[in-house]
N, C-alpha and C positions, 0 to 999 in steps of 0.2 A: 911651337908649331909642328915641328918634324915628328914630337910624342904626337900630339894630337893626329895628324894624319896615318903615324904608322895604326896609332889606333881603331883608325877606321876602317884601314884595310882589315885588320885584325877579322873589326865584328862584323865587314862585308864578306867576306872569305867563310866565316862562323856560318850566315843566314842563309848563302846558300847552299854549302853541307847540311844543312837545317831542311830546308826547303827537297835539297834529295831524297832524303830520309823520311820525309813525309809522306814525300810522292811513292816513295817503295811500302808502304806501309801503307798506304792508301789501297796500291796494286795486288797485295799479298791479302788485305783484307775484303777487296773485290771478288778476288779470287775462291777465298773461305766463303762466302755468301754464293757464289754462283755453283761453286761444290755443293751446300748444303741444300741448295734450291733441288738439286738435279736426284739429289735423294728423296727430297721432301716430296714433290712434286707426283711422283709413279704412285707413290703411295695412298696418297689423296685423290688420285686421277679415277676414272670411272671406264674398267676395259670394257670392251664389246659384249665380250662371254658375258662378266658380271650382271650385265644390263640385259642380254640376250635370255639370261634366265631368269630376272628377276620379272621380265616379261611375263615369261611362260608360266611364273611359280603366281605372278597374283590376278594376270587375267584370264585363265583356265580352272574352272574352281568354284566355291565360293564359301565364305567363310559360314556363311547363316544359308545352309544347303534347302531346298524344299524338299520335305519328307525326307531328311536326308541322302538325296540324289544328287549326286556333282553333275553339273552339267559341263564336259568338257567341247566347250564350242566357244568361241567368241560371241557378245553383247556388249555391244555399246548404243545411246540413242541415232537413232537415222534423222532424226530433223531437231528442229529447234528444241531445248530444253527448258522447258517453262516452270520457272522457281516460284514457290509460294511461300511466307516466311510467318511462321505463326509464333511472334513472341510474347509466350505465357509466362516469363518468369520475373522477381520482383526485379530482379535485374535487368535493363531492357539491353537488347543486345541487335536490335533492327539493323541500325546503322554500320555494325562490325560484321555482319553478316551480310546483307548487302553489300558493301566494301568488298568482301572477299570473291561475292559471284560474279560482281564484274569486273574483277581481275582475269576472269579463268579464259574469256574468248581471247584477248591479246595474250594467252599464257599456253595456249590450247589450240594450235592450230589445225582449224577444219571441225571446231567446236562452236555453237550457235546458243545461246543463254538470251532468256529476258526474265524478270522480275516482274510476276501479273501480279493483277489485284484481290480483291475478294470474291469480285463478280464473274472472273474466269478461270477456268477450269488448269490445274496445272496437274504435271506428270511429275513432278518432285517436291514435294513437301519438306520441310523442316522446323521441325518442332522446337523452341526455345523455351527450357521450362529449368524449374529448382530441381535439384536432389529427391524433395519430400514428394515429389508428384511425378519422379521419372517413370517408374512402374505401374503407374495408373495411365499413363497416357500413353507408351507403346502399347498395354494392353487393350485399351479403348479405342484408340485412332490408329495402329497397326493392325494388331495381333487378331481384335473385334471378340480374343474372348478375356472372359476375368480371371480367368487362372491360369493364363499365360506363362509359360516360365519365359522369365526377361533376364538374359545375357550382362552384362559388362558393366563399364559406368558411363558410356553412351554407346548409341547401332544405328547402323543403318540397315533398313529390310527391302529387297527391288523384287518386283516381277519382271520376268523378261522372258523368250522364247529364239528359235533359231533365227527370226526376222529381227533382232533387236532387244532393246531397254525399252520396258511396258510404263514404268514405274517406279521410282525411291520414294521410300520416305525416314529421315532420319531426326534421331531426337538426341538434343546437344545440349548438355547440361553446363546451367549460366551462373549456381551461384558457390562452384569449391574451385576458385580459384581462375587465375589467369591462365596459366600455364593449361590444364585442360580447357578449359573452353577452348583456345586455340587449337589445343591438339586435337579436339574430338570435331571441333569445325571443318579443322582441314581433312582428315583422315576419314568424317562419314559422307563430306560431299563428293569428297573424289573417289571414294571408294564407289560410291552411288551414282557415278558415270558408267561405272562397265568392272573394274579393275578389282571385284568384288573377295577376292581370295585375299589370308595374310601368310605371314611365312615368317620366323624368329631368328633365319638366317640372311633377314632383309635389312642388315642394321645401317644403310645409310637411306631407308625406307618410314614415314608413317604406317607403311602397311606390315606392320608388327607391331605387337600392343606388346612387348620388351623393350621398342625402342623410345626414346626421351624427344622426339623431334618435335617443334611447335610453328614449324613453317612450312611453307611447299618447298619441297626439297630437291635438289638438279636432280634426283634420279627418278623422282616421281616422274615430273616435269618431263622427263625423258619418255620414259615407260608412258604417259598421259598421249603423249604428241605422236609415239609410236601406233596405239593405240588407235585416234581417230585420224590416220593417217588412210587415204582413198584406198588404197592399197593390201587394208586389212579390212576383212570381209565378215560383219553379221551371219555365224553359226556355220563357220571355216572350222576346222578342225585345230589341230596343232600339229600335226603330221603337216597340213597345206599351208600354214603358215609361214612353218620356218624356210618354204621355200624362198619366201622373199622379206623375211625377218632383216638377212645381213645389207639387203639395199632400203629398205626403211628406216633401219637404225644410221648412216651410211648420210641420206641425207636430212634424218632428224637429227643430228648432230650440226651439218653444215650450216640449217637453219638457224636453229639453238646458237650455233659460235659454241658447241662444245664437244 
């Protein structure tokens, strides 16, 4: 009996040096994690500047200029934006693109979207066609001539003036792959809100066709909500903008949560 009890004290004495030891190691490895976070984190973050000219580099501008003339003024639409969705490809792609335009008004604050039909007149078109027919159909239903020269591996083309967005119309090619449909979904609709410029030093951006992005992305999302915020004014300059850029950014951020 006296073996057995000194015993126990033995391996009670043992568990709770046990039990310290874990807890400091617990502490120490708390510690390495909330170190690494504090690094991690600045770096992935989105500063003011960043965002303040990511602004100015894709909504002053535009990448498909008329006659090429940049128009440095702000466009974006002034009222409802009326989506029409022409899927010509053998892929049908209604339902993924539809999905995506009515994400944009709860994504897009002070943004108004509806989805007409055939019978009414819309201001944004989007075309959903194959590879083998993309250059015939910006040429036809854009461009209106046949020897159009046609850009990229999707576009979007807008009319617009110092009062606003006239008109998009973009053609998104449904049948090389996932990865671009998505990319070219998201990058020719929103670029076909207003934000018409790209920039190859926008890389946490779709609005650079260098970057690999296949979502809407926080900074878009940012720069979008900046954008049709009341505050920023159809055919402003960029001089009168940035007067009130840093209280825009300030509380599209507070909205956001970011």
């Amino acid at each position: 009996m006296v073996i057995t009890l000194t015993n126990t004290k033995f391996f009670e004495q043992k568990i709770v040096h046990l039990k310290r030891y874990i807890k400091q190691i617990m502490n120490i490895l708390s510690a390495l994690v909330f170190t690494c976070l504090m690094f991690i984190a600045p770096a992935n973050a989105l500063s003011d500047e960043e965002i303040i000219q990511g602004f100015k580099l894709t909504v002053f501008g535009s990448e498909i200029a008329p006659i090429g003339f940049q128009a440095r003024y702000v466009h974006k639409f002034r009222g409802e934006v009326k989506f029409k969705i022409h899927d010509l490809a053998s892929t049908k792609r209604v339902q993924e693109v539809s999905r995506f335009i009515k994400t944009l008004e709860t994504e897009i604050n002070g943004l108004k979207t509806r989805i007409v039909n055939e019978n009414e007149r819309a201001n944004f078109n989007v075309y959903v066609v194959d590879r083998a027919d993309y250059v015939q159909t910006v040429r036809e239903k854009i461009e209106k001539r046949r020897t159009a020269k046609v850009p990229g591996k999707c576009l979007v083309k807008s009319r617009f003036s110092r009062a606003g967005m006239i008109r998009s119309d973009a053609v998104i090619v449904s049948d090389e792959g996932e990865d671009l449909f998505k990319r070219c979904l998201i990058e020719e609709i929103l670029q076909g809100l207003g934000p018409l410029n790209e920039n190859t030093s926008l890389n946490k951006s779709v609005f650079n066709d260098t970057s690999k992005h296949t979502e809407f992305t926080e900074f878009d999302r940012i720069i979008l909500n900046m954008l049709y915020d009341k505050r920023i004014k159809n055919g402003a300059s960029e001089r009168s903008v940035s007067k009130v850029l840093d209280a825009v950014l300030k509380d599209t951020r507070a909205r956001l949560g970011k």
